[in-house]
C-alpha positions in Angstrom: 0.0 0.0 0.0 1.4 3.8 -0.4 2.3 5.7 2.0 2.3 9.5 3.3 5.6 11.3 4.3 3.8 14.5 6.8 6.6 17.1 7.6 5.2 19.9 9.8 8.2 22.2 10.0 9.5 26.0 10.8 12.3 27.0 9.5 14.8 29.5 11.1 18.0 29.4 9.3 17.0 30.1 5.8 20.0 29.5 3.6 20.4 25.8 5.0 16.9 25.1 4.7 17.0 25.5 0.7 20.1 23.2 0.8 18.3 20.7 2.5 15.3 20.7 0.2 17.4 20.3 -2.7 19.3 17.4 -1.8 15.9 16.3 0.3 14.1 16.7 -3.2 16.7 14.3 -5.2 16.4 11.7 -2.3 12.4 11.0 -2.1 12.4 11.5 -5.9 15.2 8.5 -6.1 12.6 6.6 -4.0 9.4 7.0 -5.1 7.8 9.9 -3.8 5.8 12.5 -5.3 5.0 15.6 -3.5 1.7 16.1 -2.9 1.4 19.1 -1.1 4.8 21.5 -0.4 4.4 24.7 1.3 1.5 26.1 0.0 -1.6 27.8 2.3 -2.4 25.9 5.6 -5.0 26.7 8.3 -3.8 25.1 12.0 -6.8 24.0 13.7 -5.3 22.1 17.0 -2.0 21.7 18.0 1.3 23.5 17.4 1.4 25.7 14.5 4.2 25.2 11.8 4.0 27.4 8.8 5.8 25.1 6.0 3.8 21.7 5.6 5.0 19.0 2.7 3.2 15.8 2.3 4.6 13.0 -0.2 3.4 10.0 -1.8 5.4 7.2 -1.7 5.0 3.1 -2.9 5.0 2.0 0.5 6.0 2.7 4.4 9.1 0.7 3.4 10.2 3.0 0.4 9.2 6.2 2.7 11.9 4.5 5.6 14.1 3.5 3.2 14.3 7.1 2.0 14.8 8.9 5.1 17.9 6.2 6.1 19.2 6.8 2.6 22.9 8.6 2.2 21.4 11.7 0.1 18.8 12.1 2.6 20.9 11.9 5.6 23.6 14.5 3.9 20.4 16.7 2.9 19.3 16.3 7.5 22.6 17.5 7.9 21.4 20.8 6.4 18.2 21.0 8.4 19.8 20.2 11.8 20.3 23.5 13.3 17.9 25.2 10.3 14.5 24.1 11.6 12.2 22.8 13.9 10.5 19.8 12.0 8.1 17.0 12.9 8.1 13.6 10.5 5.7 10.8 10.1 5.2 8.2 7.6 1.6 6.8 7.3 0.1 4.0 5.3 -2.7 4.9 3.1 -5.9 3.6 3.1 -6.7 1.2 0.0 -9.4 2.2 -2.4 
């Protein structure tokens, strides 16, 4: 079944950031994933707000995991560490 990648994220270090989502970009592209929502206008209804949402289709939970433990992924964290304050969950779709 596919699977969501949910990132809920403020940045505060700009110039990082962009590196991130370029090499972040390459990585879930070299695994599957399509973005399906990156940035664009949110409205926060419960919990913590963070401005910069992205959600990504990908084959499966597995191809999500084996994305984020990937070497371009990890160099693109390396980026983001220190540049932003980010939640990440990967969730199984529903079938149908």
């Amino acid at each position: 079944m596919t699977a969501l990648w949910i990132a809920h994220v403020t940045v505060t270090n700009e110039e990082p950031y962009k590196k991130y989502a370029a090499l972040a970009t390459q990585a879930i592209a070299a695994h599957g994933g399509v973005f399906l929502a990156r940035g664009g206008r949110c409205v926060q209804l419960e919990g913590p707000e963070r401005p910069r949402n992205v959600v990504a289709r990908f084959p499966s939970v597995e191809a999500a995991v084996e994305c984020y433990n990937s070497a371009l992924y990890q160099e693109a964290l390396g980026h983001a560490r220190g540049a932003a304050e980010r939640e990440l969950v990967v969730v199984e779709e529903l079938e149908g």
